[in-house]
Backbone as numpy.savetxt, mean C-alpha at the origin, in Angstrom:
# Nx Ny Nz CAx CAy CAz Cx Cy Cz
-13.28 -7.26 -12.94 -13.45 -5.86 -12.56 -12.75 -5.60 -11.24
-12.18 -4.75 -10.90 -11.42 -3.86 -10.01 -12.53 -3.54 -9.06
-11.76 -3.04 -7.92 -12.91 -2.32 -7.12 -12.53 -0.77 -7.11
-13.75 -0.05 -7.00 -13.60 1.39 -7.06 -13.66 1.64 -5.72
-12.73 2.30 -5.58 -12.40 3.47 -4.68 -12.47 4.50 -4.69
-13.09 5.43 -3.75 -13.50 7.13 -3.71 -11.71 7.70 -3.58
-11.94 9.11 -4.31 -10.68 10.09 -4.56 -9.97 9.67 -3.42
-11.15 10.12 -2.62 -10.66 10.28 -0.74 -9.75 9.46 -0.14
-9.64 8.17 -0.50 -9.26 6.89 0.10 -7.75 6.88 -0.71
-7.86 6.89 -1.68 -6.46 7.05 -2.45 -5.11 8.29 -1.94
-6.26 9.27 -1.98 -5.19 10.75 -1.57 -4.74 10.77 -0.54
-5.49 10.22 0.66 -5.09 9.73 2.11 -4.35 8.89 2.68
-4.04 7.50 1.08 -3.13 6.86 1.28 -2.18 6.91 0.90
-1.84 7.72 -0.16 -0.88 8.02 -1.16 -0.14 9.04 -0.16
-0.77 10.19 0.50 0.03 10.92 2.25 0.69 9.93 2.52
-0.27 9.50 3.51 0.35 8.65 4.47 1.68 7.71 3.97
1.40 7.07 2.73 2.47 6.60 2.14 3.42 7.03 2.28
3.44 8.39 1.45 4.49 9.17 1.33 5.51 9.53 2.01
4.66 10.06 3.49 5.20 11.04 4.69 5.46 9.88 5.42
4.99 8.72 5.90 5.21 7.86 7.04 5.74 6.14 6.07
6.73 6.04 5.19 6.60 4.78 4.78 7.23 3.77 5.88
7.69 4.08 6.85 8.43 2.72 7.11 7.60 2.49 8.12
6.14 2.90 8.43 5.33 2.65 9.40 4.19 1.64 8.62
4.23 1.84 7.55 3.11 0.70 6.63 3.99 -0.48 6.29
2.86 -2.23 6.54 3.61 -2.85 5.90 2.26 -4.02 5.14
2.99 -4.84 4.71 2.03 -5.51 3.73 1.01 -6.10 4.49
0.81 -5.94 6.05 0.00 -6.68 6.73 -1.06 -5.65 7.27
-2.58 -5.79 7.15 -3.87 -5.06 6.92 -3.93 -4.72 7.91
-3.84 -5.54 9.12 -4.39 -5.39 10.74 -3.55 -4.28 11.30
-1.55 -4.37 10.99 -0.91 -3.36 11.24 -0.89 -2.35 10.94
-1.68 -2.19 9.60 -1.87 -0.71 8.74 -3.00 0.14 9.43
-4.19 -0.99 9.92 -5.09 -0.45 10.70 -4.76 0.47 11.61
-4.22 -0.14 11.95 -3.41 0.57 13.87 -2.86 1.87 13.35
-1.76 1.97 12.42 -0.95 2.80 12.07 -2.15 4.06 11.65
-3.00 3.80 10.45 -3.59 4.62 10.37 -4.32 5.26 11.27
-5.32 4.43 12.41 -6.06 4.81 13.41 -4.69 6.01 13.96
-3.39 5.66 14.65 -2.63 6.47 14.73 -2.16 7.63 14.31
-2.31 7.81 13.31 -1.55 8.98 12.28 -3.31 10.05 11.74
-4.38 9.14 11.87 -5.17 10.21 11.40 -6.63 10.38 12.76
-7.09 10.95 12.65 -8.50 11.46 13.25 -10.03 11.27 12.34
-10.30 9.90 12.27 -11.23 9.45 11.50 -11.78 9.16 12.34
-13.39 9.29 12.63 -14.69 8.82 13.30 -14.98 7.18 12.53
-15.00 7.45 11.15 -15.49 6.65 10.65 -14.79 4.91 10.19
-14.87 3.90 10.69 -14.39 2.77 10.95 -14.62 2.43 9.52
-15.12 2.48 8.56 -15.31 2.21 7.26 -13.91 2.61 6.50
-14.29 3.69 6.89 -12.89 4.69 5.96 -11.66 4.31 6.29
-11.52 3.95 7.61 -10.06 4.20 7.72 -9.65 2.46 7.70
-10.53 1.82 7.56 -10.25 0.17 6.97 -10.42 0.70 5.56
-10.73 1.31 4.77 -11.04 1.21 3.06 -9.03 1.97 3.12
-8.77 2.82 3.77 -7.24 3.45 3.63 -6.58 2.61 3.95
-6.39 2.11 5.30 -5.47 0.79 5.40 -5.67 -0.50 3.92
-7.05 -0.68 3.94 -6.11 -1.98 2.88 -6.03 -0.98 1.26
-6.44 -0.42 1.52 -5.29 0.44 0.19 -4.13 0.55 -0.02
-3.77 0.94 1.43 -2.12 1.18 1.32 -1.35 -0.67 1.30
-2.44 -1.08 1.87 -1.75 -2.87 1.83 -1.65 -3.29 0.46
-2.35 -2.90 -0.49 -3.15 -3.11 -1.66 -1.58 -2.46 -2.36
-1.45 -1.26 -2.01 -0.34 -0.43 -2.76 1.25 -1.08 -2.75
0.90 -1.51 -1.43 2.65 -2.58 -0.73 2.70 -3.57 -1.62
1.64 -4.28 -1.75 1.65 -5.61 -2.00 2.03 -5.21 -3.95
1.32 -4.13 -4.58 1.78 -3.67 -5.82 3.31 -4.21 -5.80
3.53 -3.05 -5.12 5.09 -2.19 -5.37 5.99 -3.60 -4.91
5.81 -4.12 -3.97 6.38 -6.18 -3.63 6.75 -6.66 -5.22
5.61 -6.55 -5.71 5.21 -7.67 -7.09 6.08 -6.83 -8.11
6.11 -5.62 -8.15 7.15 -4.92 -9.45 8.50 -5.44 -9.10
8.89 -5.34 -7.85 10.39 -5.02 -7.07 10.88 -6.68 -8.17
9.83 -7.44 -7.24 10.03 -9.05 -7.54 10.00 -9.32 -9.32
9.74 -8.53 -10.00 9.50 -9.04 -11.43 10.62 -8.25 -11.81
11.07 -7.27 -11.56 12.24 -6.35 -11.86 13.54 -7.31 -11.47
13.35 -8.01 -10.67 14.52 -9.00 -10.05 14.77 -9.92 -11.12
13.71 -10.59 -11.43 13.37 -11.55 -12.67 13.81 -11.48 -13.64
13.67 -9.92 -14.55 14.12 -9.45 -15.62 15.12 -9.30 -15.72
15.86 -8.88 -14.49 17.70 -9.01 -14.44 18.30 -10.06 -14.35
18.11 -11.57 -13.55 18.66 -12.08 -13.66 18.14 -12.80 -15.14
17.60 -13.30 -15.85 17.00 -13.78 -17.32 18.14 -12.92 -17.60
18.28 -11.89 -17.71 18.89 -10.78 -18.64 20.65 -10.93 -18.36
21.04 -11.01 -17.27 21.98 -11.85 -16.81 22.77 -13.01 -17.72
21.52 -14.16 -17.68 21.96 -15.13 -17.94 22.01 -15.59 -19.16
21.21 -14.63 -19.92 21.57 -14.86 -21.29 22.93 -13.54 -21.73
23.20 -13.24 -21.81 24.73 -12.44 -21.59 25.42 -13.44 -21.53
């Protein structure tokens, strides 16, 4: 099982994603910072549940890039 995440945490990261990418990177502690930076959250819960989301999201989009690499060269080498 997956873990659930509220709307909130997604839509906030999926922004931030969006508008600021070369400020997120696959590392949790730096995302922390960045986010504490970029938003106005009281709440220390939340804005650690957004940071490792967006780490969560990096680390996705890493693993496609890297299997997409895979598929080309296989694809490559049988040619």
């Amino acid at each position: 099982m997956g873990k659930v995440r509220p709307k909130l945490v997604k839509r906030i990261a999926r922004e931030l994603l969006s508008k600021y990418p070369e400020l997120f990177k696959r590392d949790f502690e730096h995302n922390k910072k960045a986010v504490s930076m970029l938003t106005i959250i009281s709440s220390k819960k939340l804005r650690n549940q957004i940071a490792g989301y967006i780490t969560h999201l990096l680390a996705i989009e890493a693993r496609r890039e890297k299997r997409v690499e895979v598929v080309e060269e296989v694809s490559e080498a049988s040619a």
